[in-house]
C-alpha positions as CSV (number, residue, x, y, z in Angstrom):
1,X,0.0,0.0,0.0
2,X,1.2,3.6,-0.4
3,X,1.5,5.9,3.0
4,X,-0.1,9.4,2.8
5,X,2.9,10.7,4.8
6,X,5.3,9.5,2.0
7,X,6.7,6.6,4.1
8,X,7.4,3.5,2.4
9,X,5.6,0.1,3.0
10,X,6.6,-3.3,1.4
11,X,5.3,-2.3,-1.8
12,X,6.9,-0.8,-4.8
13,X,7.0,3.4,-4.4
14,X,8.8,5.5,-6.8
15,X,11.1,8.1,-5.3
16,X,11.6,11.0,-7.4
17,X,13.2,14.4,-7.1
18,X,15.3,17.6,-9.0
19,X,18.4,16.6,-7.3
20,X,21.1,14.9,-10.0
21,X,20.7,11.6,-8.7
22,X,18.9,9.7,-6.3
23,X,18.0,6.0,-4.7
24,X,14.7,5.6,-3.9
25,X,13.7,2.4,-1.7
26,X,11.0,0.1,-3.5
27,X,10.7,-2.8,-1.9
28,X,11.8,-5.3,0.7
29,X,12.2,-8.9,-0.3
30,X,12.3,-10.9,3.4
31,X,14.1,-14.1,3.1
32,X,13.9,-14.8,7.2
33,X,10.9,-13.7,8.7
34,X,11.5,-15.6,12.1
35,X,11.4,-12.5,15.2
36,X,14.7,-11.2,15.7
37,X,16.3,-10.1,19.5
38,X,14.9,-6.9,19.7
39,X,17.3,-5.9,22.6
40,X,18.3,-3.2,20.1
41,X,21.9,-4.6,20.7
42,X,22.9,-5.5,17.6
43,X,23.7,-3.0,14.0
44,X,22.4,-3.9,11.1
45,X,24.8,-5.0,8.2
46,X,24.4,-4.3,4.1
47,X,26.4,-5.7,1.3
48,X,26.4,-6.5,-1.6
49,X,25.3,-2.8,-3.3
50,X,24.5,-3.5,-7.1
51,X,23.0,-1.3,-10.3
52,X,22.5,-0.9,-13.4
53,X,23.3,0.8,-15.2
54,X,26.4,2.5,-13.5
55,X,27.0,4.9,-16.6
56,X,25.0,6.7,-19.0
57,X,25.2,9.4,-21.7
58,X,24.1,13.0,-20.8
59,X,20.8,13.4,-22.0
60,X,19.9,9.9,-22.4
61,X,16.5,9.6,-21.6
62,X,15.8,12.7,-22.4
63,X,17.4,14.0,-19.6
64,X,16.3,11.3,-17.0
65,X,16.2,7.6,-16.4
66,X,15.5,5.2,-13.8
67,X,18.4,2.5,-12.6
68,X,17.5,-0.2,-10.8
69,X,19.8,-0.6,-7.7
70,X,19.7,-3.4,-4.7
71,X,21.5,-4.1,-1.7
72,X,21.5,-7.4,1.0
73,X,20.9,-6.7,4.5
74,X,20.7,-8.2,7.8
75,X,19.8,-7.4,11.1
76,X,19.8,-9.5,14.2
77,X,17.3,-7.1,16.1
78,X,14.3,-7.4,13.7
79,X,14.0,-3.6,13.5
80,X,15.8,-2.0,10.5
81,X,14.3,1.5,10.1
82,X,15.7,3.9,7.6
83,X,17.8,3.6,5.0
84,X,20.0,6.7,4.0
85,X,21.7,7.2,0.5
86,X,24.2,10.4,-0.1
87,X,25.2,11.2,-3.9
88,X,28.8,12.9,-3.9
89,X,30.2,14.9,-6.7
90,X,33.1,14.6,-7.9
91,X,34.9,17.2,-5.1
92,X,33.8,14.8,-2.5
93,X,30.6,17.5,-2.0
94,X,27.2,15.8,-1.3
95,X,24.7,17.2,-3.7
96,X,21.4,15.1,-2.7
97,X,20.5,12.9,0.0
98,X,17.5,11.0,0.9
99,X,16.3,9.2,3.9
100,X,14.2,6.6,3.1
101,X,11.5,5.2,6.1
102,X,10.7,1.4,6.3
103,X,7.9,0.3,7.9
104,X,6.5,-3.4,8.6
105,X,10.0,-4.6,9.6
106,X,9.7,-6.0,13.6
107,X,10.8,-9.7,12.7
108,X,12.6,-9.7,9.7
109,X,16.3,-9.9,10.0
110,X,17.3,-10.6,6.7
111,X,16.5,-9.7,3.0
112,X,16.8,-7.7,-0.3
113,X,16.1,-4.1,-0.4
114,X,15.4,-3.0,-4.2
115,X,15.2,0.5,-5.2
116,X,15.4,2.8,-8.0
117,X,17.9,5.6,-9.1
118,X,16.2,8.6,-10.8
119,X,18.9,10.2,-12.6
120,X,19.2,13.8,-14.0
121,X,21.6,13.2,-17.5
122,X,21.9,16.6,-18.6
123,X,25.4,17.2,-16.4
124,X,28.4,15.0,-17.1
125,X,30.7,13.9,-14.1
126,X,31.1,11.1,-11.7
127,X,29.4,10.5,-8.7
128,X,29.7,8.5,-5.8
129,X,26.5,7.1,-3.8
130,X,26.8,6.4,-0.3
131,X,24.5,4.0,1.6
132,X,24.0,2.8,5.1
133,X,20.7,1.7,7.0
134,X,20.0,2.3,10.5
135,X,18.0,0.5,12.9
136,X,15.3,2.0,15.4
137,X,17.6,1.6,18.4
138,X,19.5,4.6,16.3
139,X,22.0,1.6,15.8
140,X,24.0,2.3,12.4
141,X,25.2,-0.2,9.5
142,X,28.2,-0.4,7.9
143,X,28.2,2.2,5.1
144,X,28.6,0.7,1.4
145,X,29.5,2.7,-2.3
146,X,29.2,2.6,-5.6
147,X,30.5,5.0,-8.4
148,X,27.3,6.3,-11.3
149,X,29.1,8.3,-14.2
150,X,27.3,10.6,-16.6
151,X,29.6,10.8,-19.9
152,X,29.6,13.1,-22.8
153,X,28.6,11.0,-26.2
154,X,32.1,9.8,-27.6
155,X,31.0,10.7,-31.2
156,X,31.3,13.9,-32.8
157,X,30.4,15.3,-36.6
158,X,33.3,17.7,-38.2
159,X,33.8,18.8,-41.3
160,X,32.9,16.6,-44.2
161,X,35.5,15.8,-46.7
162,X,35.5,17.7,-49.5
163,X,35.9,14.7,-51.9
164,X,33.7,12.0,-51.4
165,X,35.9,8.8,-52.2
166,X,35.7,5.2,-51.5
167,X,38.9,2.3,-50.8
168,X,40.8,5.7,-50.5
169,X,44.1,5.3,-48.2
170,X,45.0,7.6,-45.1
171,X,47.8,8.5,-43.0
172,X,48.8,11.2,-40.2
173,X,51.7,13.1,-40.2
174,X,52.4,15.5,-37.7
175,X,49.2,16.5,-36.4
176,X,48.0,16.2,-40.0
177,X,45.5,13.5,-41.3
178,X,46.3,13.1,-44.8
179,X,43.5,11.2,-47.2
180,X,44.4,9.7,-50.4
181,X,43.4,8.6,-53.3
182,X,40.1,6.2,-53.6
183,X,37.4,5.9,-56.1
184,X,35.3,8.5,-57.3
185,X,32.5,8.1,-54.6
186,X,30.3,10.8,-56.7
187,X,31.2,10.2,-60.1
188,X,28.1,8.1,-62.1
189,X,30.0,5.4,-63.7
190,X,30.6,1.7,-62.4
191,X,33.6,1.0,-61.7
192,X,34.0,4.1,-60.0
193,X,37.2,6.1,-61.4
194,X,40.1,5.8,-59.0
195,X,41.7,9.7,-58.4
196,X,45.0,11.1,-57.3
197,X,43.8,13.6,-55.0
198,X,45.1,14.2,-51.4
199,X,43.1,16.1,-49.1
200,X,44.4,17.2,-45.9
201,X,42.7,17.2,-42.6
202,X,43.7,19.7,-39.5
203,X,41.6,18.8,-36.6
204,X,43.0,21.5,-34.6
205,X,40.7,24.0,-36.7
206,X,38.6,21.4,-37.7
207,X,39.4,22.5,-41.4
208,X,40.5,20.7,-44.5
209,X,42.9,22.1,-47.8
210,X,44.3,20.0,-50.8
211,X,47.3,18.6,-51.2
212,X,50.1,17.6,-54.2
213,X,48.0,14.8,-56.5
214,X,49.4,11.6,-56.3
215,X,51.6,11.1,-59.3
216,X,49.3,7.4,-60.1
217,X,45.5,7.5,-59.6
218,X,44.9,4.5,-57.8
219,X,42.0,3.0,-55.1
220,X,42.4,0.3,-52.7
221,X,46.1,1.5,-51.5
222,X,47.8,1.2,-48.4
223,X,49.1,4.4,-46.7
224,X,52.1,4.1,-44.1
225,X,54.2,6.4,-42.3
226,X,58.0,5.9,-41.4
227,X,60.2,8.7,-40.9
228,X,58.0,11.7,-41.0
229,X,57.1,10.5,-45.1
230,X,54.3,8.9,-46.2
231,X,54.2,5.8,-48.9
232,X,51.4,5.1,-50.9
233,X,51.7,1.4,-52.0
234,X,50.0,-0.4,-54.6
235,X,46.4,-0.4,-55.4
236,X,43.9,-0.8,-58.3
237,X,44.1,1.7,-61.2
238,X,41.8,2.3,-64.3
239,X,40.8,0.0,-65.4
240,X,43.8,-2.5,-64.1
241,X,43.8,-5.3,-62.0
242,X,46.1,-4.4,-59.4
243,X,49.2,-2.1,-59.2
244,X,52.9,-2.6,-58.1
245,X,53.8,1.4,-57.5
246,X,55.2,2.8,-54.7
247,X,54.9,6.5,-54.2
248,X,56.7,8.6,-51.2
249,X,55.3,11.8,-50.8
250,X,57.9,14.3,-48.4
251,X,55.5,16.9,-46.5
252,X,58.6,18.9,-45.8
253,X,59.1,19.9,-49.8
254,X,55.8,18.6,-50.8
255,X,56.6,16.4,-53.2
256,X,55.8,13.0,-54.9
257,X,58.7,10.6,-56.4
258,X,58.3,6.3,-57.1
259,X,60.2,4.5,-54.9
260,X,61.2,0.4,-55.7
261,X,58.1,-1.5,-57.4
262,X,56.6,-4.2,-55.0
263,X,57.7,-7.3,-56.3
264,X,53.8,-8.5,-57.4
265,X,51.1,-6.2,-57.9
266,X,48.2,-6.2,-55.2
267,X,45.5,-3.6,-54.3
268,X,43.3,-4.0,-51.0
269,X,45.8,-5.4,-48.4
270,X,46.5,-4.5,-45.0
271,X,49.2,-2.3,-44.1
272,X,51.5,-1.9,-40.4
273,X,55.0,-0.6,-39.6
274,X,57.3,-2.0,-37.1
275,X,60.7,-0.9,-36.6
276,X,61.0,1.5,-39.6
277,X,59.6,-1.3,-42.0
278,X,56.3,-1.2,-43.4
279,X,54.0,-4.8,-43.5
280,X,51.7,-5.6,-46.3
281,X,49.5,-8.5,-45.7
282,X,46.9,-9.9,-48.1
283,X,45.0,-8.2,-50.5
284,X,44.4,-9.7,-54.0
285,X,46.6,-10.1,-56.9
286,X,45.7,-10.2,-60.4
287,X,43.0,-12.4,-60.3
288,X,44.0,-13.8,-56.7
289,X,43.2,-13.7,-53.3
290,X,46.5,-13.2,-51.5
291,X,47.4,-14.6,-48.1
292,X,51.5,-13.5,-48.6
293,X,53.4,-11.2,-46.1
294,X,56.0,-8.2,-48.1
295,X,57.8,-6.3,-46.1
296,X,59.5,-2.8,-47.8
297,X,62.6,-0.6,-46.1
298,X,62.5,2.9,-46.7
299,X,65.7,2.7,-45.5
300,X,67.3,0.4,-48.1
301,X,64.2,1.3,-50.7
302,X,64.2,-2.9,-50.9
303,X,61.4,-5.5,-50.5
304,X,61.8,-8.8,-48.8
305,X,59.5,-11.1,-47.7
306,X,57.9,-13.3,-44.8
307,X,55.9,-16.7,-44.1
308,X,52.8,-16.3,-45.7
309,X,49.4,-16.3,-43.2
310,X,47.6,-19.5,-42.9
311,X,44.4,-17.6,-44.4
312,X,44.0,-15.6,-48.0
313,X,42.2,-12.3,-47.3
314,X,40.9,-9.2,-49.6
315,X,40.8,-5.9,-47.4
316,X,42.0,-6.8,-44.2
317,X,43.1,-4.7,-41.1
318,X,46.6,-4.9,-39.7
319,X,48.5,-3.0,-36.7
320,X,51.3,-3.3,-34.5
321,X,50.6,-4.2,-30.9
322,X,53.4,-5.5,-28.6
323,X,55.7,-5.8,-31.3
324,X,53.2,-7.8,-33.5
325,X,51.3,-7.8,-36.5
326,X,48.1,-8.6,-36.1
327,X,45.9,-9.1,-39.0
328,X,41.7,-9.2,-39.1
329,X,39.2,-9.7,-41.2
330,X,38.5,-9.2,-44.6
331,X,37.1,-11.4,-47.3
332,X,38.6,-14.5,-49.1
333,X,36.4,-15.9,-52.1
334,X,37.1,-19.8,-51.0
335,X,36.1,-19.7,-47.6
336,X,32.3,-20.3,-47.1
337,X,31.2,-19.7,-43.9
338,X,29.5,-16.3,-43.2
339,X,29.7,-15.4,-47.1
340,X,33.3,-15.2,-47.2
341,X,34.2,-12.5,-44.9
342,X,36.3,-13.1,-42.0
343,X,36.6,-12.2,-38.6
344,X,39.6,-14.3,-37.9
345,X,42.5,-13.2,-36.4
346,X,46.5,-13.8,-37.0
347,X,49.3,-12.4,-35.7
348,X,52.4,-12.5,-36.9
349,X,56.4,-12.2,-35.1
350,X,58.7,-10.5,-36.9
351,X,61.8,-12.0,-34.7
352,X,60.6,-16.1,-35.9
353,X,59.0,-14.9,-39.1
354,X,55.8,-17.0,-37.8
355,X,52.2,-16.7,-37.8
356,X,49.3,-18.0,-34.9
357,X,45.6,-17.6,-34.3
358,X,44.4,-15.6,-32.4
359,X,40.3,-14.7,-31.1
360,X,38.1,-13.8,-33.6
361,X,36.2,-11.0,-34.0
362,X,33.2,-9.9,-35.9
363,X,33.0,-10.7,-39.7
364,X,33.8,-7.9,-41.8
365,X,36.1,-6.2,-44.5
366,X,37.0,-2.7,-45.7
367,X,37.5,-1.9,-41.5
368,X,39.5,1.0,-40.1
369,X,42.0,0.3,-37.5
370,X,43.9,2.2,-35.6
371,X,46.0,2.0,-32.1
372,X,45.0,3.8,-28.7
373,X,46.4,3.0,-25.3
374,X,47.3,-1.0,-26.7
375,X,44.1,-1.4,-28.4
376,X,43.4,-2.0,-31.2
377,X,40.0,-0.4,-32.3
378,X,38.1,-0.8,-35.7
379,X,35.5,1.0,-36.9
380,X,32.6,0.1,-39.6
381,X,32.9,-1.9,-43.0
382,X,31.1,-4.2,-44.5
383,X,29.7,-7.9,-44.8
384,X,26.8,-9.2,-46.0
385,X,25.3,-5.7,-44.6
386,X,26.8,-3.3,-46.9
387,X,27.6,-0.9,-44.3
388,X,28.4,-1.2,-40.7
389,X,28.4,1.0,-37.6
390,X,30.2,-1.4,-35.0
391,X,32.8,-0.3,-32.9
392,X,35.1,-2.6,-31.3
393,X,38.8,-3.2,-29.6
394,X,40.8,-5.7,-29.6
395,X,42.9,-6.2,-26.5
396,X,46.1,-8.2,-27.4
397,X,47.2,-9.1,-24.1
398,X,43.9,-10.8,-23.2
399,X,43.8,-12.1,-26.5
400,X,39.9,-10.6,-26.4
401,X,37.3,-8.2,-27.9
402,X,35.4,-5.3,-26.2
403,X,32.4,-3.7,-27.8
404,X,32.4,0.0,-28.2
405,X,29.8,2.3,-28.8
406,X,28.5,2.5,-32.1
407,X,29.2,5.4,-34.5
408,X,26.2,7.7,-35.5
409,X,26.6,6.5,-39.1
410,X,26.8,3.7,-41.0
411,X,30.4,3.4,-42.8
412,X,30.8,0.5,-45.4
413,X,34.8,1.8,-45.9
414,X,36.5,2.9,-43.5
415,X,39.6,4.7,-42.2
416,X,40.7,6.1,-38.8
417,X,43.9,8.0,-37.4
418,X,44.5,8.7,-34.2
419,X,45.8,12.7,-33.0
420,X,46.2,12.9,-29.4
421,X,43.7,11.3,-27.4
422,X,40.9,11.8,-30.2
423,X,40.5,9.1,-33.1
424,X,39.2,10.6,-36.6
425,X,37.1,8.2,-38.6
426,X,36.7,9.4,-42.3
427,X,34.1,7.7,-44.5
428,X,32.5,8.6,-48.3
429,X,32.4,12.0,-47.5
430,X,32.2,11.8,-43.3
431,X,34.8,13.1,-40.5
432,X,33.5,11.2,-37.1
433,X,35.7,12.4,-34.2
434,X,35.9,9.4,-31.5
435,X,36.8,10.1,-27.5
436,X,37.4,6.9,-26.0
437,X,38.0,8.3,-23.1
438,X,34.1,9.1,-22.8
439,X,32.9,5.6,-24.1
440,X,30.8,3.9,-21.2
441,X,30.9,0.8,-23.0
């Protein structure tokens, strides 16, 4: 039943006020109902403080949701009276509190107490709730905590790109997010032309100006940076099956020159650096799907290569963690299962020129992949959906994937570069900027 004063029986009551946050009591589940020793010697105790969820995004809701929360208590005496719950800021200041009255407790020393959390999600910060009951003897429980953190949305819209391109290749240089390349996205033709054009992308102004053209139109490249250059290598050109060029492009003079040919053609592989040498896994070959390993040396402008992987794969993913190569994804035309895209995983070491599985991961091609604080985090692509928004990390140590928030738009190619603590995802013609840090997920 509900109390006209506002005092709260064993029956569910809503608790709501303005405050950022609050617990309201709900109910009591009794799981002894035998008559305690009401000597009013004994405190209660609570453990086990519990709910969900702990984080949100500001203004999810609306502005306001309710969390369920829960906590165990037990009390000797039979008498548990109040229950209190403080919400602290982050300074440690207490910003709401509530004192919750139970009545219809003599006799039940044990049990559940489930409330809800009515939460104001138009401020971000973290906030600590504090909880403790207290008996009618004025006897005090143990005091328990949990952590509720209101997040700003991790996704972000800047400026479009000024060329809308598909299977382009990107790189950063110095603050600089340089985007190359690519098909044609707008052009009305099928295939879609591949271009020279390099469009540069400042994301301290948020602002993008054009580049030197490549001196080879090509899509489907790889983009790497060692030394403060950039190398654009292979790729798919008019109306070709697949390209051997490389092309180093010095931001310093701002200028293009061909370096040593790959020694086969490819377009569509994946692409990491480790130790001033730049990987190229996969892709596909004139009329093959490739599953070889090429390794170039700006240094020695030479190509040697490694073991091949144990799996053939047509737009993969590829980066350097802990002094590996790890390779995802992509597509192979022989394998069957889940259409012929790939979420398998291999990673490769440089030192024994050998290659081992790894945990899968979603199936998908055309991802972008990029490294932040050991992860590995890829964004979009495609499979037999033509155009993903999944988000997720790959954690090399724990050989193990973490979902991520989604992005606000469906990318079927996909690139992304991290500056700072801020990853830039580029897509067609979208620029997504990406906070991990604010990611609840």
């Amino acid at each position: 039943m509900y109390l006209s004063d506002g005092k709260m029986a064993l029956v569910p009551k809503m608790i709501i006020f303005s405050s950022i946050m609050m617990l309201g009591i709900i109910s009591i589940i009794a799981t002894d109902g035998n008559g305690g020793n009401n000597g009013g010697g004994l405190a209660p105790t609570i453990s086990a403080l519990s709910f969900n969820p702990t984080a949100v995004y500001v203004n999810d809701g609306g502005g306001q949701i309710i969390v369920n929360g829960s906590i165990n208590f037990s009390d000797p005496d039979g008498d548990l009276s109040t229950v209190t719950i403080n919400i602290m800021d982050a300074a440690g200041t207490i910003v709401a509190t509530e004192v919750n009255t139970i009545i219809g407790m003599t006799g039940v020393t044990s049990g559940i107490i489930q409330g809800t959390v009515t939460v104001s999600t138009t401020t971000a910060g973290y906030f600590t709730v504090q909880i403790f009951a207290t008996d009618n003897h004025s006897l005090r429980s143990n005091q328990l905590e949990g952590t509720f953190r209101i997040a700003e949305f991790p996704w972000v819209a800047k400026s479009p790109m000024p060329t809308p391109r598909l299977k382009f290749a990107a790189a950063n240089i110095g603050g600089l997010i340089y985007v190359i390349g690519g098909q044609d996205a707008s052009a009305l033709i099928t295939p879609k032309p591949p271009m020279t054009t390099m469009e540069i992308y400042n994301p301290t102004n948020d602002s993008w100006s054009t580049g030197p053209s490549m001196l080879v139109a090509l899509s489907g490249s790889m983009a790497a940076v060692v030394n403060g250059k950039l190398y654009i290598i292979g790729g798919q050109p008019d109306g070709g099956l697949a390209s051997d060029a490389v092309q180093e492009y010095d931001p310093a003079l701002q200028t293009w020159s061909m370096k040593t040919s790959m020694p086969d053609a490819c377009h569509s592989a994946a692409v990491a650096t480790h130790n001033g040498l730049i990987y190229v896994a996969g892709g596909q070959g004139p009329g093959v799907d490739l599953n070889s390993l090429l390794w170039f040396s700006p240094a020695t402008d030479s190509w040697s290569a490694g073991s091949p992987m144990h799996q053939s794969r047509i737009d993969p993913a590829a980066a350097d963690i802990d002094g590996r190569i790890i390779v995802y994804g992509g597509y192979d035309s022989t394998h069957i299962p889940d259409g012929g895209y790939l979420g398998s995983v291999e990673s490769y070491d440089p030192v024994m020129d050998t290659w081992s599985a790894r945990t899968s991961g979603s199936p998908r091609r055309d991802v972008g992949v990029t490294i932040f604080n050991g992860l590995m985090y890829t964004f979009g692509g495609n499979n037999v959906e033509r155009a993903l928004d999944w988000v997720q990390a790959y954690d090399n140590a724990a050989d193990a994937w973490l979902n991520k928030t989604s992005m606000p738009v469906r990318l079927g190619y996909a690139r992304a570069e991290v500056i700072n603590d801020k990853i830039f995802v580029f897509g067609t013609d979208e620029t997504l900027e990406y906070t991990p840090s604010n990611d609840i997920m």
